[in-house]
C-alpha positions in Angstrom: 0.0 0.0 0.0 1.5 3.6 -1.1 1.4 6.0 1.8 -1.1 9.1 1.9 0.2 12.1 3.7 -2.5 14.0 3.2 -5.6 12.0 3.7 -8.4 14.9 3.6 -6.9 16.2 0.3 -6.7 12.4 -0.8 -10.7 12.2 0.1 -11.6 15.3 -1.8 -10.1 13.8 -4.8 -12.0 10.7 -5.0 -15.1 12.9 -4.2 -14.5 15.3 -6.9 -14.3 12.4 -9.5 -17.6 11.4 -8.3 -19.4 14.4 -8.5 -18.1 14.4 -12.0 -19.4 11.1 -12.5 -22.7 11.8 -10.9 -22.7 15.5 -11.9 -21.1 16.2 -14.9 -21.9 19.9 -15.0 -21.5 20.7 -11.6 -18.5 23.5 -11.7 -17.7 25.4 -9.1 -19.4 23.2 -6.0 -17.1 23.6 -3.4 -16.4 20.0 -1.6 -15.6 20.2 2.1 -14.3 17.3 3.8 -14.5 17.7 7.8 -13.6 15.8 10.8 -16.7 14.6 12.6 -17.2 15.6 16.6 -17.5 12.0 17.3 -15.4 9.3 16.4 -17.9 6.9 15.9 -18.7 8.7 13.1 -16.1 8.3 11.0 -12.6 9.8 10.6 -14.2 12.5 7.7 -17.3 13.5 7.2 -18.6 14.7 3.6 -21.6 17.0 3.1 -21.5 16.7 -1.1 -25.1 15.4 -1.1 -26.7 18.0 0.6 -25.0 20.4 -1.3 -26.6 19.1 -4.3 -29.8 18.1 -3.0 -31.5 21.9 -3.9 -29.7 21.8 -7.4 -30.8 18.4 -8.2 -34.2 18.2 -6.9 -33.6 14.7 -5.1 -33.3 13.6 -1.6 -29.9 14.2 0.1 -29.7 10.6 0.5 -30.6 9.4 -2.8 -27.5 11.4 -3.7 -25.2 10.2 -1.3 -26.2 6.2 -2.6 -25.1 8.1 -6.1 -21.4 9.6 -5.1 -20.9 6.4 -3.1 -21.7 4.2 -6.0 -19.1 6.4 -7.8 -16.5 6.9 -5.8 -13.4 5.6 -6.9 -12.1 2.3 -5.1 -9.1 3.3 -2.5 -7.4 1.1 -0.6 -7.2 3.8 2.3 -11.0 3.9 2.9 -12.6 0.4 5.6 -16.0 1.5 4.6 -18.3 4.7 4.3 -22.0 5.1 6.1 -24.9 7.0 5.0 -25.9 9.4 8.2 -28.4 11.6 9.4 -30.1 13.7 6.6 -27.7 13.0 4.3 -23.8 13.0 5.5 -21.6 10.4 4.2 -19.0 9.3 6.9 -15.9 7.9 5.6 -13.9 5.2 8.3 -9.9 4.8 7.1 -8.4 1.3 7.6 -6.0 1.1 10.4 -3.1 0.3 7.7 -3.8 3.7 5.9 -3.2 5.3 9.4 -0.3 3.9 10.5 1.1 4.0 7.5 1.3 8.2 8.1 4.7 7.2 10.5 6.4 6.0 7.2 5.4 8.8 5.3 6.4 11.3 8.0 10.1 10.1 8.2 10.1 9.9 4.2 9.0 13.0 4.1 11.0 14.8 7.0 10.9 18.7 6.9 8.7 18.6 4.1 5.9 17.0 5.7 2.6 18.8 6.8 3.5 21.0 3.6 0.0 21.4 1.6 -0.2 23.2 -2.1 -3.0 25.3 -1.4 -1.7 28.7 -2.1 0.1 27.0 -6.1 2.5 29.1 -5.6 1.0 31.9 -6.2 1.9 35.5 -4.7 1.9 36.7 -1.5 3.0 40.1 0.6 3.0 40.1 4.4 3.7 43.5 6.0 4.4 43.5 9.6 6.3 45.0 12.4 6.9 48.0 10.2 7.8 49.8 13.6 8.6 54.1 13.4 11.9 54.2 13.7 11.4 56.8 16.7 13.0 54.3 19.3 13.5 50.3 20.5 11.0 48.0 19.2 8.8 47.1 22.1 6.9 43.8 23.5 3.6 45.2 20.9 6.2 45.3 18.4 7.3 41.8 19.3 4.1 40.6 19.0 3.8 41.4 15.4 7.1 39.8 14.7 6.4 36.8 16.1 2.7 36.2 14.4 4.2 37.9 11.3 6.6 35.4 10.7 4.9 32.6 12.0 2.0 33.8 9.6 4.5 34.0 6.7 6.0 30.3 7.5 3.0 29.1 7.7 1.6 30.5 3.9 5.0 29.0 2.8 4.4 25.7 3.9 0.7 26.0 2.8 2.3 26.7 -0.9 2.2 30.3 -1.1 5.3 32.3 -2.3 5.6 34.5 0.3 7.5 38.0 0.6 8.1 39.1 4.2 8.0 43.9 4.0 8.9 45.7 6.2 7.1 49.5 5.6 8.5 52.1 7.7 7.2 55.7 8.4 10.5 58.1 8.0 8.7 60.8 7.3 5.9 63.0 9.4 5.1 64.7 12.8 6.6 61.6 14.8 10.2 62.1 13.1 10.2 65.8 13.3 9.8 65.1 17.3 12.3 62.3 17.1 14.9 65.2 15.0 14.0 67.9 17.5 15.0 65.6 21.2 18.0 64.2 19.5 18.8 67.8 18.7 18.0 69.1 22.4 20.1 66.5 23.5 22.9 67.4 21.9 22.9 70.8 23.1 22.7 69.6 26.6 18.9 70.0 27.4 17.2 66.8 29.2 13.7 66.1 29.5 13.5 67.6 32.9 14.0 71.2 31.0 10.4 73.4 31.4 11.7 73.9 27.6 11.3 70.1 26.9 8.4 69.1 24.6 5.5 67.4 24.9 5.8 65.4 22.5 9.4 64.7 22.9 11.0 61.5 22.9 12.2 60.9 27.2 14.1 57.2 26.9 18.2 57.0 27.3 18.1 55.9 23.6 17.8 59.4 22.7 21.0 60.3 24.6 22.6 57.2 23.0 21.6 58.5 19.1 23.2 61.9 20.2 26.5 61.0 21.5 26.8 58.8 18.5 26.2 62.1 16.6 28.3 64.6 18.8 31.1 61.9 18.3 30.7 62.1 14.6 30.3 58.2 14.4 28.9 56.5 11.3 25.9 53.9 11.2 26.6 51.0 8.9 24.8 47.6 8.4 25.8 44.6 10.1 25.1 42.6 6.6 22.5 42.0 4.4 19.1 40.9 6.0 17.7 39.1 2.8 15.5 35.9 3.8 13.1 34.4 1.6 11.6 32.0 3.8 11.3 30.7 7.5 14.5 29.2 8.8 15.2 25.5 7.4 12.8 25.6 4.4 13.2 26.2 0.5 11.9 28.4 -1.5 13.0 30.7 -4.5 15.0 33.6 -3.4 13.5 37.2 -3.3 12.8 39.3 -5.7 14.9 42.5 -4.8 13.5 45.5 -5.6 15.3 48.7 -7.0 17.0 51.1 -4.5 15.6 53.9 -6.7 11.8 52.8 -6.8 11.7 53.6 -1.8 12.8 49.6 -1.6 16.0 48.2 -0.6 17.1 44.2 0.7 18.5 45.5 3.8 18.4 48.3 6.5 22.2 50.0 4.9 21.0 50.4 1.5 17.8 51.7 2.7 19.3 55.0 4.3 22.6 54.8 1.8 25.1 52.9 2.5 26.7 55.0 5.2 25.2 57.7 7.0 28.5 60.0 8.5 27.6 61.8 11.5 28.4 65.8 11.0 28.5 66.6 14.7 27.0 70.1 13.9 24.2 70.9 16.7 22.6 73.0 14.3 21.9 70.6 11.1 18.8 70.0 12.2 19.0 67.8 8.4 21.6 65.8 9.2 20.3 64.8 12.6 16.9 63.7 11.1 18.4 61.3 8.5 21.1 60.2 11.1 18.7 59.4 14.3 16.1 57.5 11.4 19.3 55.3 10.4 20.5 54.8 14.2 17.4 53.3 15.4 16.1 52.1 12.1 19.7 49.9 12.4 19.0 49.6 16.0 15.2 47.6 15.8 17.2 45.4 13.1 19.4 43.7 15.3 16.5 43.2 17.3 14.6 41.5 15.0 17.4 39.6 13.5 18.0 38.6 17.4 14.2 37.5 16.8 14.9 35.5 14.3 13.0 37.8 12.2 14.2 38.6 8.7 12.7 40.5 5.3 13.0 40.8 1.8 12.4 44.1 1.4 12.0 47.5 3.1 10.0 50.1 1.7 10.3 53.7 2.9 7.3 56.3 3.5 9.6 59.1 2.5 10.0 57.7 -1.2 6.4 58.1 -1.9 6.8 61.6 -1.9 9.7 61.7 -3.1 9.2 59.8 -6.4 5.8 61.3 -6.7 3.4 58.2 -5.8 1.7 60.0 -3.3 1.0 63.4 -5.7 0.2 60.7 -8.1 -2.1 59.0 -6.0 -3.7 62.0 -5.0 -4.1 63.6 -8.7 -5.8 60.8 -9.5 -8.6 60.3 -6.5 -9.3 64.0 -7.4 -10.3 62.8 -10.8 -12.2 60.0 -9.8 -15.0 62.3 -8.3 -14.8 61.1 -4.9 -13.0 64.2 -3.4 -14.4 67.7 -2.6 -12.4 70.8 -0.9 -14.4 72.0 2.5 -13.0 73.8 5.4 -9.0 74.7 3.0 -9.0 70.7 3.6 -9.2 68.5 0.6 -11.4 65.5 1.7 -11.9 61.9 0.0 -15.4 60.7 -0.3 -15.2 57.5 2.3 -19.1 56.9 2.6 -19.3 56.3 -0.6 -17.6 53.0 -0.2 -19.2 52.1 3.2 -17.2 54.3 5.9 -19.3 56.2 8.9 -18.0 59.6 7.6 -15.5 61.4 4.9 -11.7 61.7 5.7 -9.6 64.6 5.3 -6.6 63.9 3.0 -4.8 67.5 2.8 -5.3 69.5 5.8 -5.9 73.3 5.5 -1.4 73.6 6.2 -1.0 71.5 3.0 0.3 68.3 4.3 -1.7 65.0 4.0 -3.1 62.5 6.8 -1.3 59.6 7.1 -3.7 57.3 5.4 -2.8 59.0 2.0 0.4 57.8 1.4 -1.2 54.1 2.5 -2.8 54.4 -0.5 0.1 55.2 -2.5 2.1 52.4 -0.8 -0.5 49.5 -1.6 -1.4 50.8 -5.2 2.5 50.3 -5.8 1.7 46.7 -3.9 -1.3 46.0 -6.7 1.3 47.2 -9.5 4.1 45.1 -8.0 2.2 42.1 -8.8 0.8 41.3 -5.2 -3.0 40.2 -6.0 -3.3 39.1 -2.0 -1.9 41.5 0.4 -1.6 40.9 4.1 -0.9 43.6 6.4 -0.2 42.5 10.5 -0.7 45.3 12.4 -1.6 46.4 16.3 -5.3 46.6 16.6 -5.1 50.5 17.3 -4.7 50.3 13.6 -8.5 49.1 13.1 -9.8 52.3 11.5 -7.1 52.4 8.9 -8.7 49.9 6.7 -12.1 51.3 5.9 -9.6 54.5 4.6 -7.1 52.5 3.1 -9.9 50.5 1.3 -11.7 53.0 0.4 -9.2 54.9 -1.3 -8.3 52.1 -3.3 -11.6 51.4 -4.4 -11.8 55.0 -5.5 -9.2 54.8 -8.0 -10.7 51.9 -10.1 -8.1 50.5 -11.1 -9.0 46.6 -10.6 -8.5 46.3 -7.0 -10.8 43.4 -5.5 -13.2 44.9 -2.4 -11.7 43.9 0.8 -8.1 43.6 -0.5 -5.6 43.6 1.3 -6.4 41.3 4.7 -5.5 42.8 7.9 -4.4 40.4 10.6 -4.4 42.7 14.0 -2.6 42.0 17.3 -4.2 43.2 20.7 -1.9 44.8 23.5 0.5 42.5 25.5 1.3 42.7 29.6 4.1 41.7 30.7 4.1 40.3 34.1 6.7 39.3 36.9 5.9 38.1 40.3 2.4 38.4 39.5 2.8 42.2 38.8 2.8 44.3 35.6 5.8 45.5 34.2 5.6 49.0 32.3 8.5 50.5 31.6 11.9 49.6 30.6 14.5 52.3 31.6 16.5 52.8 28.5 13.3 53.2 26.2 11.5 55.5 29.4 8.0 54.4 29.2 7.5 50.9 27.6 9.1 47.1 28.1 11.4 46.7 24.9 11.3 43.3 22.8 15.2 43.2 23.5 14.5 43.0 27.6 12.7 39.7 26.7 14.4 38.4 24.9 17.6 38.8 26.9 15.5 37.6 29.9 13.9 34.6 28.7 15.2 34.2 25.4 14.6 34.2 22.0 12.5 30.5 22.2 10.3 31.9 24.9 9.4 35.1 24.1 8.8 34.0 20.1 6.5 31.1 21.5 4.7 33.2 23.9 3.9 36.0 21.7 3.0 33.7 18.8 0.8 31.3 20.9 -2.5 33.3 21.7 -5.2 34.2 19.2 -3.8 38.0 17.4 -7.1 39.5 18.5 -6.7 38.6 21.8 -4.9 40.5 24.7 -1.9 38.3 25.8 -0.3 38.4 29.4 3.6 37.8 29.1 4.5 36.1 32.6 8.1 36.2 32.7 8.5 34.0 35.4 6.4 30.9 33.5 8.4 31.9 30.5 11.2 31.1 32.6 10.4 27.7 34.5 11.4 24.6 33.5 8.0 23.0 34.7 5.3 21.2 32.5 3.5 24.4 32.9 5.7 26.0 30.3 4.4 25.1 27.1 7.5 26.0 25.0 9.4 23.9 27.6 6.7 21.0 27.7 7.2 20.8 24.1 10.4 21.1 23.2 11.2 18.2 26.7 9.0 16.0 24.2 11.6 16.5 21.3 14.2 16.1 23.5 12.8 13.0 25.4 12.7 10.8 21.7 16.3 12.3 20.4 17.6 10.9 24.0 15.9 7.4 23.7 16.9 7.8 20.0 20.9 8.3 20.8 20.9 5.1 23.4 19.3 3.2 21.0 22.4 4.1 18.4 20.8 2.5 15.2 20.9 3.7 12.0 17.5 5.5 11.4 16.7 4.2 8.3 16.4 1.1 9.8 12.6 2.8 11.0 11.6 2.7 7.4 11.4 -1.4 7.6 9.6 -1.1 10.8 6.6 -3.4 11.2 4.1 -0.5 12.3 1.3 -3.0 12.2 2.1 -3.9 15.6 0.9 -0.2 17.3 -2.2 -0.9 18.7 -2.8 0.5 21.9 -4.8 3.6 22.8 -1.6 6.0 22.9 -0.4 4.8 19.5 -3.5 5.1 18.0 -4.0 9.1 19.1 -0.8 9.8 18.0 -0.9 8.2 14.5 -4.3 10.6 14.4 -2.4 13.5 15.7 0.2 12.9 13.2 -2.3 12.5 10.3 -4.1 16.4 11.4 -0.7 17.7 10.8 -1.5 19.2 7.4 -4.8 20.0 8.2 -3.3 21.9 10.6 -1.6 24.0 8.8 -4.0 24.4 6.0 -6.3 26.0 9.3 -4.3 28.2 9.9 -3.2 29.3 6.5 -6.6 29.9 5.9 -7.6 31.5 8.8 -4.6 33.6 9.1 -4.0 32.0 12.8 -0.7 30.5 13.4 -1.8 30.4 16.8 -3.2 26.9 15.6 0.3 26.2 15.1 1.1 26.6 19.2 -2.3 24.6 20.3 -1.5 21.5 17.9 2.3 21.3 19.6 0.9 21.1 23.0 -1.5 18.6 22.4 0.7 16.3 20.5 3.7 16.5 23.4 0.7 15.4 25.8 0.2 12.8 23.8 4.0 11.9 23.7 4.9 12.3 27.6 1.6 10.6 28.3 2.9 7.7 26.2 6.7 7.8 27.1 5.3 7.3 31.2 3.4 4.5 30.4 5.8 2.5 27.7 9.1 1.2 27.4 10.6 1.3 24.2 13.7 -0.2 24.0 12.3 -3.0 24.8 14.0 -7.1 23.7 11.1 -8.0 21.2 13.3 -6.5 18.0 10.0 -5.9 16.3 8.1 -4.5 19.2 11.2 -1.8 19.5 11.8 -0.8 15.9 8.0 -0.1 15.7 8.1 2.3 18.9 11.3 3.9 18.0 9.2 4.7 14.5 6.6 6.0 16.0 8.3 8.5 18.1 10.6 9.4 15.8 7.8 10.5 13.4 6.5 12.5 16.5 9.9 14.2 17.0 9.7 15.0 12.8 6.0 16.8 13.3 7.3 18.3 16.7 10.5 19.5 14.8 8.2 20.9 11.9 5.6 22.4 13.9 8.5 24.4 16.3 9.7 25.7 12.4 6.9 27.1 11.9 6.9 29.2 15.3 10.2 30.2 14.9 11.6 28.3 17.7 14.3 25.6 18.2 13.3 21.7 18.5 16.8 21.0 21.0 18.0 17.2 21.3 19.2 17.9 24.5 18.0 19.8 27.8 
């Protein structure tokens, strides 16, 4: 018997040549094949013949003798049962399941990979912090479901490009200019003089000694990754320097940027302060474990006309009128609660106008899905950014591009809240977790809750080495089957030959099942934009493991007995290993 990896898309084949049999015109009839609540249902569950039973004018269970009748023969499927009004439950033979441990060694990192995206294009925006200071734990939160998101539409078959976007132009830089410039001539935040909307944190001491000292900002290296750690995929497709893009933080503020030291440029010590931090959040996220193909700039809108462009031609799509010295854009007319102003009465535009300009440039890039991850105090943004799209008519789908938003994080130790991190003055930075509990932790953490739900960071769990930890809970699993792995000291294709017939108990049998949801899995969370999924499946299948590792022995005399165990759980430590990819974080051998 060949090995199915994938047994729901394996089930939705052999349906879809039935419907064709039964119905040959029936295009477009989407068939959903679904795990039933109860097991004595079945392994899947199809709802075809209900589907049809409108179109076709016949009982839902006439039809479902029909598809049955006409579905191929497959060697994976014990028998199927007509249910209820008209479900057709399908039971797998217990061959077909266990043969999933021979197919998850074959297939090692590549298993749990699906082809639902074919390849086709995808942007992910996400962090895309101001670079007005550290990234903090908010910040951290985007990275983390960011890049889990983007792993996870890779290994769900979509070529993925990772953006960074980041606003170097506006009010918030002209504040960041004017403390790094009071700073240099001596005045602190304590000064009456001091501005309310200056920047407080010891960073913006740190940005103007580098200055006063005349010291140049230059790139550690390139930051070019095309995909999540350990997987393939083509390499990116680097934009030109010229167009606001570049393939690494250096090239995106020139390749050097030499401190003048004069107190007075305040010119120099914009561009200067934007390239300190902007290199500063880097580090950070490459200390994340983050990486991205390309960053795109705010300022190069303007300055390669995109946003005059953009602006020139929402005026001549009739959706803009001049009230009040403002130029406003239309909104209600594609579904917002009231019109937006796009060019105040001083002459400058909101910030939603050059959003417009940046995701036209995505359309014309090529990019016909667009997913932007973003904190949720982003939420009115979309109708805007929507909207203004919509008014230029120029092919964009409603809806596009998907937002994925992240709620707030607190962070907590010894059961209080933790605020505010003394270098960045009034927020807990990503770096402080990260050199607290470590790149693993604080990637798992961040990743493992729902994005629209708020997430409490304890830094003390993060820390324990207690089954309470899930990150630790998981990665012990992964570490339990390398050890028993290494004192069994066998070549491990010698598991290929194993005779996995002989798994029968009740802790076998939930892991071959866990083992077999693997790409469903990740097609869940591809589709629901939730890599959170991701986090949940891990923990459930390392329960599975420790509660199978207390009760069993596996190196055990019976030669048979112990190759099929070691199979097993090697196959478990594959999926673990895969899964942890996905997250970002390390699957270690030993701990």
């Amino acid at each position: 018997m060949s090995v199915v990896l994938n047994f729901k898309s394996h089930l939705s084949e052999l349906f879809a040549q039935a419907l064709r049999e039964v119905v040959p015109d029936a295009g477009g009839i989407e068939i959903l094949i679904e795990r039933p609540k109860l097991a004595t249902h079945g392994d899947y569950a199809c709802n075809l013949a209900m589907q049809l039973a409108k179109p076709l004018r016949k009982p839902p269970r006439e039809i479902a003798q029909a598809l049955i009748a006409a579905l191929p023969v497959s060697d994976f499927i014990e028998k199927l049962e007509i249910a209820g009004a008209g479900f057709i439950n399908v039971f797998i033979t217990t061959a077909a399941k266990r043969g999933v441990v021979r197919g998850v060694l074959q297939a090692g990192a590549g298993y749990g990979h699906i082809h639902l995206g074919a390849g086709r294009k995808v942007d992910v925006e996400f962090v895309s912090a101001n670079p007005t200071g550290p990234l903090h734990v908010g910040h951290g939160r985007g990275a983390a479901v960011g890049d889990c998101l983007c792993s996870v539409l890779h290994a769900a078959g979509w070529n993925v490009t990772r953006e960074f976007y980041y606003n170097d132009a506006g009010v918030q830089i002209d504040n960041l200019a004017l403390s790094v410039q009071l700073r240099c001539k001596g005045i602190t935040p304590d000064d009456p003089s001091w501005p309310e909307a200056g920047y407080r944190g010891d960073y913006i001491l740190d940005v103007a000694q580098a200055y006063l000292a005349q010291e140049m900002v230059e790139a550690d290296g390139p930051t070019r990754f095309a995909q999540a750690p350990g997987a393939g995929g083509p390499s990116p497709r680097l934009l030109p320097q010229s167009a606001g893009y570049a393939s690494n933080v250096s090239e995106a503020h020139d390749q050097h940027v030499k401190a003048s030291g004069d107190v007075n440029d305040a010119e120099a010590i914009r561009h200067f302060a934007v390239a300190y931090l902007r290199r500063e959040q880097d580090i950070d996220l490459r200390a994340f474990g983050v990486n991205f193909d390309v960053f795109a700039l705010e300022s190069a809108l303007y300055t390669d006309g995109k946003v005059d462009e953009v602006v020139k031609k929402l005026i001549a799509s009739g959706h803009t009128y001049e009230q009040d010295d403002a130029l406003w854009l239309r909104t209600t007319d594609f579904g917002d609660d009231k019109d937006r102003v796009m060019r105040k009465s001083d002459g400058t535009y909101t910030y939603f106008v050059p959003d417009i300009a940046y995701h036209l440039d995505k359309w014309r890039r090529g990019f016909v899905r667009v997913i932007n991850e973003q904190g949720a105090d982003h939420h009115s943004t979309i109708t805007r950014v929507r909207a203004g799209l919509q008014a230029l008519d120029v092919g964009i789908p409603k809806g596009w591009p998907d937002y994925v938003l992240h709620q707030m994080v607190t962070v907590l130790r010894n059961g209080e809240e933790v605020k505010i991190s003394k270098r960045a003055g009034s927020y807990v930075t990503l770096r402080d977790l990260i050199d607290e509990v470590g790149c693993d932790a604080t990637r798992y953490f961040l990743a493992a809750r729902h994005s629209d739900s708020q997430l409490v960071f304890d830094i003390d769990l993060a820390k324990s080495k207690s089954n309470e930890n899930p990150v630790y809970y998981i990665q012990y699993a992964h570490a339990r089957i390398s050890a028993v792995l290494a004192q069994w000291g066998a070549e491990h294709k010698a598991l290929l030959e194993a005779n996995v017939s002989l798994l029968d108990s009740e802790y076998e049998t939930a892991l071959l099942q866990q083992m077999i949801d693997f790409p469903q899995v990740i097609e869940n969370a591809a589709l629901e934009l939730a890599p959170h999924l991701i986090a949940f499946y891990l923990k459930e299948l390392a329960a599975s493991f420790h509660s199978y590792y207390n009760a069993s022995r596996f190196l055990v005399e019976n030669e048979a007995i112990k190759l099929a165990r070691l199979a097993l759980i090697a196959a478990v430590a594959q999926v673990i290993h895969n899964g942890l990819a996905l997250l970002g974080v390390s699957a270690p051998e030993k701990m």
